[in-house]
N, C-alpha and C positions, 0 to 999 in steps of 0.2 A: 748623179742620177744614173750614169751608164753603168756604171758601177754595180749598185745596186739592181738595175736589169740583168746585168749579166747574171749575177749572182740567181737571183730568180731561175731566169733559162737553163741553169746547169740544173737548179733541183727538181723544175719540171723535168727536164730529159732524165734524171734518174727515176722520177716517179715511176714514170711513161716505163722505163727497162724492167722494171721492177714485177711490171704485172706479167711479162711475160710472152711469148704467143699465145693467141686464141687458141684454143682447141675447135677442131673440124668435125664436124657435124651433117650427119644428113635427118631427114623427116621420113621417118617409116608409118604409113596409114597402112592401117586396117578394114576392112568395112567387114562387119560382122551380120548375121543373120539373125533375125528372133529371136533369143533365148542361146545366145552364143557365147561364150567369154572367153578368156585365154591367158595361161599364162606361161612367159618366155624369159629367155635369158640370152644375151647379146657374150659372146666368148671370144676374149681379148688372147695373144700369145704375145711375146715378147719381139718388138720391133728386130729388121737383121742386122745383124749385126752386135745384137744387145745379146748379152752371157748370164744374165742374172733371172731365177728361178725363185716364182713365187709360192712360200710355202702356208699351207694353210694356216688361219689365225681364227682359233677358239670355233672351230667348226663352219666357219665363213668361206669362200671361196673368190679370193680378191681378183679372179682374173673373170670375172662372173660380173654381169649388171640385168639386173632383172624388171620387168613389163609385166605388170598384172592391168588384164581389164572384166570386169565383172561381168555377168549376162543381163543383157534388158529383154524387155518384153516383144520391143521392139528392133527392127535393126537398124542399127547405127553402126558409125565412123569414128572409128579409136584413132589416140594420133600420140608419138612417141618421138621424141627428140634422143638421136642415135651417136653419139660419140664414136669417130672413128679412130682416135688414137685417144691413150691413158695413161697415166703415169703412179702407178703403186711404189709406197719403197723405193723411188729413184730409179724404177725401172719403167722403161719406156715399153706401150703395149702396143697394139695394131689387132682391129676387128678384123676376126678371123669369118663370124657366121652370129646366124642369130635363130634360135629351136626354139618352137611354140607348142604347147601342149592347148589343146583345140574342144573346149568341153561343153558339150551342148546336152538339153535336157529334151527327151521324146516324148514323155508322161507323166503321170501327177504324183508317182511314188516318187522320195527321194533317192530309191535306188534307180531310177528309169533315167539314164544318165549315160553317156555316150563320149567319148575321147579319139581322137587320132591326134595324129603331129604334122607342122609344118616346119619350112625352115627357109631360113636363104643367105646363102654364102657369097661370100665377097671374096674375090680375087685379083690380084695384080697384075697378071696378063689376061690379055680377051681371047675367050673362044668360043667356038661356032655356039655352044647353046649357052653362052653370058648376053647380058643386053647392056650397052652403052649409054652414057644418060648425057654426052655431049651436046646433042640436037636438041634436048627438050628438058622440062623443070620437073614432069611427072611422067615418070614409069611404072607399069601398071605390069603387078605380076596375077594376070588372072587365075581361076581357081575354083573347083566345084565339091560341095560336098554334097553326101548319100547316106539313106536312112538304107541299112540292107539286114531283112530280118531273119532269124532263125528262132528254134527252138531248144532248151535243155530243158533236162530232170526227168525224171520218172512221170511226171504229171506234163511233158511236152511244154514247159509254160513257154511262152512268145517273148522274145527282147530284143532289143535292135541291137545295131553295132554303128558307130559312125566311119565314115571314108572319107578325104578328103583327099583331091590329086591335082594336078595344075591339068591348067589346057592348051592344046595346041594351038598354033598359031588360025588355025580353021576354028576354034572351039568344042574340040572335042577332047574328051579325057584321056589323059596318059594316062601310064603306071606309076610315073612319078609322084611324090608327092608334093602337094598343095605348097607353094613358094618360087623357087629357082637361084638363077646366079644370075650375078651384076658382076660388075667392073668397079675396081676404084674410081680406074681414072674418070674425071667429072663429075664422082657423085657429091662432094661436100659443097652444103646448099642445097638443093636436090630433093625430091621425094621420090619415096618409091614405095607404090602402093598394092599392096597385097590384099586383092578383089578375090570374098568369099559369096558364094552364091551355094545356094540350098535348092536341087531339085526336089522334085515334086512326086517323081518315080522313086519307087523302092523296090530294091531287088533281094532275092535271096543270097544269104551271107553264106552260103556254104554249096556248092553244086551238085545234083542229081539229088537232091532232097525236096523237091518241090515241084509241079507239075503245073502251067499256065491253063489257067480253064476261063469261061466266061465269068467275070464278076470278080477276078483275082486268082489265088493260089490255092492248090490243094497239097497235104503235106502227103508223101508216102507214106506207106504204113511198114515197111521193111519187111524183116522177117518176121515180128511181131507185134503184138501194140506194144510192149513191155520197150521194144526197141529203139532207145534214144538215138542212135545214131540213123536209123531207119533210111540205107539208102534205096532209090528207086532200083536200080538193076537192071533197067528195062521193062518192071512193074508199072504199069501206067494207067491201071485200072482200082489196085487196092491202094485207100487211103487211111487216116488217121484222124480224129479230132484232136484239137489243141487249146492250150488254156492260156485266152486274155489275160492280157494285164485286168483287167475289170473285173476277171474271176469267171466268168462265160467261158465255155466251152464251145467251140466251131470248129465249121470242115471248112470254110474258106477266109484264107486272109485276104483283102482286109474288110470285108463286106460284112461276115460271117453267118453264111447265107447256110 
């Protein structure tokens, strides 16, 4: 009988070898805004120490893992299980970053459609603007985006542009963009969540083209009406009418008074 136990315990322990180590993992959420979707791709290099170069296969890009999440109506909390190391070909990888392409829709045409990028990078040493996820299980990388409008074409038509940027530790918006940096160490197990918020102000996308009045914006009229680019100058009395997405022509965005 011992015998036979033995025998057993040796093929469990080979099973047991056989599967390998786990792969490490952290939990990257999302919270997205009304009508938001996104989609990203998590960017693997090759562990130090490792010499082997992945080349592409039939148009794929195997150092690439990609995160599609669609738009709802309403806002919701996307949620993605992150591999931090990979093994392609025998070759050992290590998450370098992860870049969102951020697409959200303003209005009822299909073109009335809007994009920026987020992003956030993993690093193996810490500095001053990385965050550490030792003390806690969720890290919260906050984030604000922005409708900011302008005009093209010969008919001034109206369109938005989206902005997304992180926020300061106060809550107010950088220059940077919407995401940041982390630290390895401590994140596997871990979330780290990427908090998008949608103000409710819209600013103009392009400066000195737009004049603040009661009841919203008036465009300049430049040096002509013909003038697409129509900067102010220091004009702050001659304006322009502009063409809605609706097809309405108005002197003020966004009342069109």
């Amino acid at each position: 009988m011992n015998r036979w136990m033995g025998l057993v315990l040796l093929v469990v322990m080979g099973l047991s070898g056989c599967t390998g180590r786990a792969v490490e993992s952290f939990t990257l959420e999302v919270d997205l805004p009304a009508q938001f979707g996104l989609v990203g791709d998590a960017s693997y290099t090759p562990a130090p120490g490792e010499t082997c170069k992945l080349p592409r296969r039939h148009g794929k890009r195997p150092d690439l893992k990609i995160f599609k999440a669609a738009s709802k109506p309403v806002a919701n909390r996307v949620s993605f299980d992150v591999p931090l190391t990979e093994r392609v070909e025998g070759c050992s990888l290590m998450l370098r970053k992860l870049v969102f392409a951020i697409n959200a829709k303003w209005g009822e045409r299909w073109s009335d459609v809007g994009r920026d990028y987020a992003a956030v990078y993993i690093r193996d040493s810490w500095e001053t603007e990385m965050s550490l996820m030792a003390d806690t299980r969720v890290r919260d990388l906050p984030g604000q985006c922005q409708w900011l409008f302008r005009t093209i074409g010969p008919q001034h038509a109206l369109i938005k542009v989206l902005r997304c940027n992180s926020l300061s530790p106060g809550g107010q918006p950088t220059r940077a963009r919407a995401g940041g940096y982390v630290s390895r160490n401590g994140l596997p197990g871990k979330t780290v969540r990427m908090v998008l918020a949608l103000t409710e102000e819209e600013q103009p996308a392009v400066g000195d083209n737009w004049v603040k009045v009661a009841g919203g914006w008036k465009r300049c009229r430049g040096e002509s009406q013909e003038d697409i680019f129509a900067f102010c100058r220091g004009n702050v009395s001659d304006f322009k009418a502009f063409k809605m997405p609706d097809g309405r022509l108005c002197g003020i965005y966004p009342t069109c008074d």
